[in-house]
Biopython code that builds the backbone (N, CA, C, O; Angstrom):
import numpy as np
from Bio.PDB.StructureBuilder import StructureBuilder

atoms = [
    (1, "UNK", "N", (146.739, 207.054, 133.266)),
    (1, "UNK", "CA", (147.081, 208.456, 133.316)),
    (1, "UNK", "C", (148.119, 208.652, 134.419)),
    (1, "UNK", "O", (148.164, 207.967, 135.441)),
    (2, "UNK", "N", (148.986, 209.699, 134.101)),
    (2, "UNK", "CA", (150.304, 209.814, 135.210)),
    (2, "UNK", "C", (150.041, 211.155, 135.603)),
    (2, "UNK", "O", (149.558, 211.973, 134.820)),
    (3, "UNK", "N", (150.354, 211.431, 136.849)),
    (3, "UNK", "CA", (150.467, 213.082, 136.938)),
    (3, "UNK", "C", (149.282, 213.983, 136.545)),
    (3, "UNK", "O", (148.359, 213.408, 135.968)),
    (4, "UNK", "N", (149.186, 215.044, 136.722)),
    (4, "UNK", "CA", (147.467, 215.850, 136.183)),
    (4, "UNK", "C", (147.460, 215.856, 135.057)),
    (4, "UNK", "O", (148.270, 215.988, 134.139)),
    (5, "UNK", "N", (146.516, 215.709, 135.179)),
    (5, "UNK", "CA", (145.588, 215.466, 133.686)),
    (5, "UNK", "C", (145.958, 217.140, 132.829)),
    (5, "UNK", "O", (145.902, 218.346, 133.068)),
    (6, "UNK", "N", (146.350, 216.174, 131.712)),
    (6, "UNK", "CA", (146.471, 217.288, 130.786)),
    (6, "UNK", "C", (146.096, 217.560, 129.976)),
    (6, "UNK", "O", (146.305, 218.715, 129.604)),
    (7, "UNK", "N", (145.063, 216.406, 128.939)),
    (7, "UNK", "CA", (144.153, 216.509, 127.693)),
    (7, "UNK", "C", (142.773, 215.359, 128.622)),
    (7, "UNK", "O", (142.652, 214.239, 129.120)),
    (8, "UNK", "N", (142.051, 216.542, 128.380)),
    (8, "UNK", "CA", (140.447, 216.043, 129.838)),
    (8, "UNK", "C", (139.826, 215.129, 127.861)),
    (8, "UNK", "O", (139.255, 214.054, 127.682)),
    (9, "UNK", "N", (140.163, 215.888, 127.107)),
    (9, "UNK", "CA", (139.350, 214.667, 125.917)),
    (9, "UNK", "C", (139.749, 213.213, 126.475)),
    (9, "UNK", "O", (138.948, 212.428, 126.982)),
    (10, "UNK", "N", (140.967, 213.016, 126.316)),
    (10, "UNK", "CA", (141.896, 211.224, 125.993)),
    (10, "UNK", "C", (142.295, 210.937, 127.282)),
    (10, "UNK", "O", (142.883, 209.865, 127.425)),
    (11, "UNK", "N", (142.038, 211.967, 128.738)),
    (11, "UNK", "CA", (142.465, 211.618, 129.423)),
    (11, "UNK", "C", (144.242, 210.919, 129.456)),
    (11, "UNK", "O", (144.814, 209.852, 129.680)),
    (12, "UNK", "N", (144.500, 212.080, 129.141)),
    (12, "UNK", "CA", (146.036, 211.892, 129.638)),
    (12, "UNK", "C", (146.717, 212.654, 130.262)),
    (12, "UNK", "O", (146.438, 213.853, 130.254)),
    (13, "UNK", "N", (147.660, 212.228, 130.882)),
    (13, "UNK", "CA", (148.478, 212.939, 132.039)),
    (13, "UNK", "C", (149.610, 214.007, 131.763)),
    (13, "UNK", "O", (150.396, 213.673, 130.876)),
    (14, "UNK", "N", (149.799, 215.042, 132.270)),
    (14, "UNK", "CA", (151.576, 215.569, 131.948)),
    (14, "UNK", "C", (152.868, 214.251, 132.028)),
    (14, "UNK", "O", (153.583, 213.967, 131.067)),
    (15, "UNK", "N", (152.927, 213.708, 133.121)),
    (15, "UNK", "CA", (153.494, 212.179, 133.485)),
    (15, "UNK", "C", (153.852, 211.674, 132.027)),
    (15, "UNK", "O", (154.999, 211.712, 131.580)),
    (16, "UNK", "N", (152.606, 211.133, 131.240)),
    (16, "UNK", "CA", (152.616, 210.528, 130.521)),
    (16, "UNK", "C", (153.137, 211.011, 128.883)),
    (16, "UNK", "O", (153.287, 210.279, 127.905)),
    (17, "UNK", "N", (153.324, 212.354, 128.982)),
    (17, "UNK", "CA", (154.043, 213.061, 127.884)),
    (17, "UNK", "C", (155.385, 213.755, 128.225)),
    (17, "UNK", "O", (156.146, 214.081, 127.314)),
    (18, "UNK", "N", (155.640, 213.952, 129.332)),
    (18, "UNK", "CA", (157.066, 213.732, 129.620)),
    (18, "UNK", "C", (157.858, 212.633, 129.982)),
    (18, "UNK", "O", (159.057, 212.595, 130.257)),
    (19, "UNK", "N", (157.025, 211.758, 129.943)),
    (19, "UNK", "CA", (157.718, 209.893, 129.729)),
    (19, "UNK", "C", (158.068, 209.758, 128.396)),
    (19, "UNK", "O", (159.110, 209.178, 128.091)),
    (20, "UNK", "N", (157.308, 210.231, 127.551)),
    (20, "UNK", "CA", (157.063, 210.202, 125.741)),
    (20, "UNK", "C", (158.506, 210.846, 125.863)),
    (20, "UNK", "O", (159.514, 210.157, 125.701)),
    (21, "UNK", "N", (158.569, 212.417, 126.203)),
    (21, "UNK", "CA", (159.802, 213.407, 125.824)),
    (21, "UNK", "C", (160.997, 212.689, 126.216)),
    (21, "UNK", "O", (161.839, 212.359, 125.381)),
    (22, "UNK", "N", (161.107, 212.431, 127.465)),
    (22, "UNK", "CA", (162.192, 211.547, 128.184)),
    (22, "UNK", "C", (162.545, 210.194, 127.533)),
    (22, "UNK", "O", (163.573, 209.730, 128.026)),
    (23, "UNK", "N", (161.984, 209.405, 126.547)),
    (23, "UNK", "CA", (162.105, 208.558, 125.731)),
    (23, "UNK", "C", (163.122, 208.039, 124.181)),
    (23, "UNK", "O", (163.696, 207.201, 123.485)),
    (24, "UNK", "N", (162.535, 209.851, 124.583)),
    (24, "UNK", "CA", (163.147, 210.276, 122.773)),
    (24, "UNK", "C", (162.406, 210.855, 121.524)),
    (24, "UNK", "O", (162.707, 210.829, 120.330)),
    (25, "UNK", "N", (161.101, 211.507, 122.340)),
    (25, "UNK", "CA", (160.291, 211.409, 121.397)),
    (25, "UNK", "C", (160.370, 212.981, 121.592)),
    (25, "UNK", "O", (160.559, 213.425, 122.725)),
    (26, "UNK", "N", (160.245, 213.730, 120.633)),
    (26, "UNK", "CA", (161.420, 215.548, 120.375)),
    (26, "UNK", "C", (160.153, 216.469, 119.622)),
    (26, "UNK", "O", (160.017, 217.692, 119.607)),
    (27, "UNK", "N", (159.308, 215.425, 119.023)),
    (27, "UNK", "CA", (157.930, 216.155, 117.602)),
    (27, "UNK", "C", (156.821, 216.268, 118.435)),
    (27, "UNK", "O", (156.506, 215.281, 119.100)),
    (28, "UNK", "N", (156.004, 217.555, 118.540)),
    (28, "UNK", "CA", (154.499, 217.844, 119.240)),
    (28, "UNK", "C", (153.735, 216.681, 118.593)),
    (28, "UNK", "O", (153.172, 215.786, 119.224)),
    (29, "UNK", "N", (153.792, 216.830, 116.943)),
    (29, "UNK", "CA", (152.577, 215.932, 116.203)),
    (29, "UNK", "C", (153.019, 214.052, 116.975)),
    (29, "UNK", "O", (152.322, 213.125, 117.387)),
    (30, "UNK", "N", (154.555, 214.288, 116.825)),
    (30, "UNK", "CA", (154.130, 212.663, 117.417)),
    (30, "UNK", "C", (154.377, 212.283, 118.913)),
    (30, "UNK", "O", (154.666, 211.173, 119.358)),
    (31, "UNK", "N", (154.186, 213.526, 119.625)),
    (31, "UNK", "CA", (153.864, 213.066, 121.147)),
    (31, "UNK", "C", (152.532, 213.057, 120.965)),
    (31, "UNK", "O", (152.001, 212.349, 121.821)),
    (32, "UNK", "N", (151.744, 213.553, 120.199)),
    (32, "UNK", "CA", (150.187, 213.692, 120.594)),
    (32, "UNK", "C", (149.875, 212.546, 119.536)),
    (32, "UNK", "O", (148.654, 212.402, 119.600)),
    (33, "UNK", "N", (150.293, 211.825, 118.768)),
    (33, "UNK", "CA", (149.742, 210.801, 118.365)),
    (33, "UNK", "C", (149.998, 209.534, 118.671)),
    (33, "UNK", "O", (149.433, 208.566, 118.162)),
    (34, "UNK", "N", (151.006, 209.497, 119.659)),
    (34, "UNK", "CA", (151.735, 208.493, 120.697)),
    (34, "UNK", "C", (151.143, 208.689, 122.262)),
    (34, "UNK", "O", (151.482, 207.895, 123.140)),
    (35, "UNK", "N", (150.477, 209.509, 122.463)),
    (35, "UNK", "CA", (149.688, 209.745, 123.472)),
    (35, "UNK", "C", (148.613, 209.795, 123.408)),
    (35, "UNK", "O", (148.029, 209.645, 124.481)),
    (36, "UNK", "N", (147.701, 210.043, 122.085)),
    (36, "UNK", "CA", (146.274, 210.450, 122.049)),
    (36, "UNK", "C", (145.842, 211.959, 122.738)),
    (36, "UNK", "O", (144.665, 212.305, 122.834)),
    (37, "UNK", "N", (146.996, 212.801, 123.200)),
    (37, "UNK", "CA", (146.646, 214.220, 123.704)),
    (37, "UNK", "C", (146.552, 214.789, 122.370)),
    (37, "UNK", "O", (147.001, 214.382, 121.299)),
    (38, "UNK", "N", (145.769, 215.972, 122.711)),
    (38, "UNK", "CA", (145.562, 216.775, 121.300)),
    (38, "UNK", "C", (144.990, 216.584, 120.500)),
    (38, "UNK", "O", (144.969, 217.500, 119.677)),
    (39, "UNK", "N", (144.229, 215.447, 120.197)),
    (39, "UNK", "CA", (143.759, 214.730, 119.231)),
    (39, "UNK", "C", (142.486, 215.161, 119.281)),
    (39, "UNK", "O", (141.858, 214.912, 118.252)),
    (40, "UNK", "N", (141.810, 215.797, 120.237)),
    (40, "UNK", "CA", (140.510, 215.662, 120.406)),
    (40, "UNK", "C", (140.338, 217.490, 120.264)),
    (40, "UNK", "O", (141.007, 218.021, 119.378)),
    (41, "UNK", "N", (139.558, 218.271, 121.032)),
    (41, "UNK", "CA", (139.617, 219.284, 120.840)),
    (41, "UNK", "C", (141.000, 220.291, 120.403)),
    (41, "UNK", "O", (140.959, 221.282, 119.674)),
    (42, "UNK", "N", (141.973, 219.821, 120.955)),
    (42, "UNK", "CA", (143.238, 220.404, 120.628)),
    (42, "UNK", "C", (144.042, 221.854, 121.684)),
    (42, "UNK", "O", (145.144, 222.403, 121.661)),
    (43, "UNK", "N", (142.735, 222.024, 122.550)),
    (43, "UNK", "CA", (142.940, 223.056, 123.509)),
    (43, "UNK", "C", (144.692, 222.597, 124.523)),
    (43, "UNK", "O", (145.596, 223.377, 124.824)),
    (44, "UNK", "N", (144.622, 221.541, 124.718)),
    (44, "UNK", "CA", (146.136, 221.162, 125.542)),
    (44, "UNK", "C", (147.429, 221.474, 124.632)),
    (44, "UNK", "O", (148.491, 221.989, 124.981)),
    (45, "UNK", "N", (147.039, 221.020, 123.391)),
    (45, "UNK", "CA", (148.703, 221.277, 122.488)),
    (45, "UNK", "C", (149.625, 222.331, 122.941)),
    (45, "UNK", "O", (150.812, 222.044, 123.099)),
    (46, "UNK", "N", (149.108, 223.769, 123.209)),
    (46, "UNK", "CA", (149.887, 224.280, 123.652)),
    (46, "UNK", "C", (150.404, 223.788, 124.809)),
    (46, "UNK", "O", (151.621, 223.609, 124.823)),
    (47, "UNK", "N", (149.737, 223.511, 125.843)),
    (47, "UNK", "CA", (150.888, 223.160, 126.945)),
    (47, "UNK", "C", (151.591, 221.710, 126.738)),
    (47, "UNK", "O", (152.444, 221.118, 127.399)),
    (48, "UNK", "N", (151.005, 221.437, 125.752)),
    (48, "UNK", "CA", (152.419, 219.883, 125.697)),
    (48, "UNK", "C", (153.826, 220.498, 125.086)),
    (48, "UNK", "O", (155.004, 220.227, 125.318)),
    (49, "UNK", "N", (152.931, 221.821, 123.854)),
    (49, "UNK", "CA", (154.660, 222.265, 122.914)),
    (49, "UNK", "C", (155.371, 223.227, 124.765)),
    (49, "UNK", "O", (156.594, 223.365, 124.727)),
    (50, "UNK", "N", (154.779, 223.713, 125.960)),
    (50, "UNK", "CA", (155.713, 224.198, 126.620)),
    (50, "UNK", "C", (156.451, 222.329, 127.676)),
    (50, "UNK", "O", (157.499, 221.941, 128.190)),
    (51, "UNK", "N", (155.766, 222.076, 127.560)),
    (51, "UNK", "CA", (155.977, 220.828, 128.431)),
    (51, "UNK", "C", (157.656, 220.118, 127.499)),
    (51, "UNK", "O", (158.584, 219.505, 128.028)),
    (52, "UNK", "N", (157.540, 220.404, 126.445)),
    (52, "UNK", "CA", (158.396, 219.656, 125.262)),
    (52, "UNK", "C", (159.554, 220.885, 125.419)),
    (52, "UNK", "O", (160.692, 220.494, 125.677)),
    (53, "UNK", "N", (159.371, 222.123, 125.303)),
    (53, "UNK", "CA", (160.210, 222.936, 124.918)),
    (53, "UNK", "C", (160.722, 223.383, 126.361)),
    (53, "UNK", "O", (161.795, 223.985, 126.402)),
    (54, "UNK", "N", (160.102, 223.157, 127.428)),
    (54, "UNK", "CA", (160.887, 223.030, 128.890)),
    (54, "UNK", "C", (161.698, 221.985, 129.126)),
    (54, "UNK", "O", (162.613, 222.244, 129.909)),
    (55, "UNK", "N", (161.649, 220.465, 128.542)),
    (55, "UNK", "CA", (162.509, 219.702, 128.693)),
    (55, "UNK", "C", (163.968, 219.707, 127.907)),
    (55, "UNK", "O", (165.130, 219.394, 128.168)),
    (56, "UNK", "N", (163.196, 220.264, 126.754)),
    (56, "UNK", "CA", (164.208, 220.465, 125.564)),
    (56, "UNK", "C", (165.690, 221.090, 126.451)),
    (56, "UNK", "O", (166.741, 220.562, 126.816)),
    (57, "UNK", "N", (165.078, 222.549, 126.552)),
    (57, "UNK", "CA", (165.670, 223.864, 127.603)),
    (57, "UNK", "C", (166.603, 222.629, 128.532)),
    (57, "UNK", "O", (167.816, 222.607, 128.324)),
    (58, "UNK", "N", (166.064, 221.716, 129.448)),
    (58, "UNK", "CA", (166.666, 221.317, 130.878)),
    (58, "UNK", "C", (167.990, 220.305, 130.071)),
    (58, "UNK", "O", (169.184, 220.212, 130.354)),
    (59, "UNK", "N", (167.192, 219.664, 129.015)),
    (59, "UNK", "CA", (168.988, 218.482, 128.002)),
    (59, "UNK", "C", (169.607, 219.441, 127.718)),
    (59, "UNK", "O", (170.747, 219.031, 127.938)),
    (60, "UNK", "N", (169.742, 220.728, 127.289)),
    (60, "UNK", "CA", (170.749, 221.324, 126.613)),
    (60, "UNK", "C", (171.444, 221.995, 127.445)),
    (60, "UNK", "O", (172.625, 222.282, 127.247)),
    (61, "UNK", "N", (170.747, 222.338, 128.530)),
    (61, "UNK", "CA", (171.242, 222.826, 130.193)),
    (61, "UNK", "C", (172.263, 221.635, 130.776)),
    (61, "UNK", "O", (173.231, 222.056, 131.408)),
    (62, "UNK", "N", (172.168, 220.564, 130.661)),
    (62, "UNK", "CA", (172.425, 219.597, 131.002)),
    (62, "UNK", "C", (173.519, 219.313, 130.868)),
    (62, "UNK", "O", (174.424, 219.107, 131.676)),
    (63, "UNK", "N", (173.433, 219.285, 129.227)),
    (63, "UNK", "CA", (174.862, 218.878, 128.106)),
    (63, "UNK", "C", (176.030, 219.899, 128.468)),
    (63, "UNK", "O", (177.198, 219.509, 128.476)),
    (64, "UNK", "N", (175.672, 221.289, 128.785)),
    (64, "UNK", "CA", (176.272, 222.147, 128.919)),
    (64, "UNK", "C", (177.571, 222.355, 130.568)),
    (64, "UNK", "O", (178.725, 222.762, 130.699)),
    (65, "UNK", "N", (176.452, 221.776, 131.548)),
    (65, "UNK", "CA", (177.371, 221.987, 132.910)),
    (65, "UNK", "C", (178.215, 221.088, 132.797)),
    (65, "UNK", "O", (179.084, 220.945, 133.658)),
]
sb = StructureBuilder()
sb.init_structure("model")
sb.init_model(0)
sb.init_chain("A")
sb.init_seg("    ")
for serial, (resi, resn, name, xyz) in enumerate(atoms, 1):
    if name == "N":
        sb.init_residue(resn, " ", resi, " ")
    sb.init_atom(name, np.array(xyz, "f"), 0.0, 1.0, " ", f" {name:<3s}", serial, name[0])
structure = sb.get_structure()
């Protein structure tokens, strides 16, 4: 686990799904099936789709300056 815990089911980290995003990996369904977040109760998904759609936001910020 990297960083706080973000799915207490699979025990996984924020760290570890913005390593996923930072990778190349762009889909909620396959960060959480490449992570095992979400999989379990499903209560975290939302904060992985802001975790995904904040990085998204920072590349296109990026591309832009």
């Amino acid at each position: 686990m990297i960083g706080k815990i973000l799915c207490s089911c699979n025990q996984v980290g924020e760290g570890n799904i913005e390593n996923l995003i930072g990778s190349g990996v762009k889909d909620l369904d396959e960060i959480c099936e490449k992570s095992n977040a979400g999989l379990g109760c499903g209560s975290c998904r939302p904060e992985i789709q802001k975790i995904l759609n904040d990085q998204l936001k920072n590349e296109q910020y990026e591309k832009v300056k």
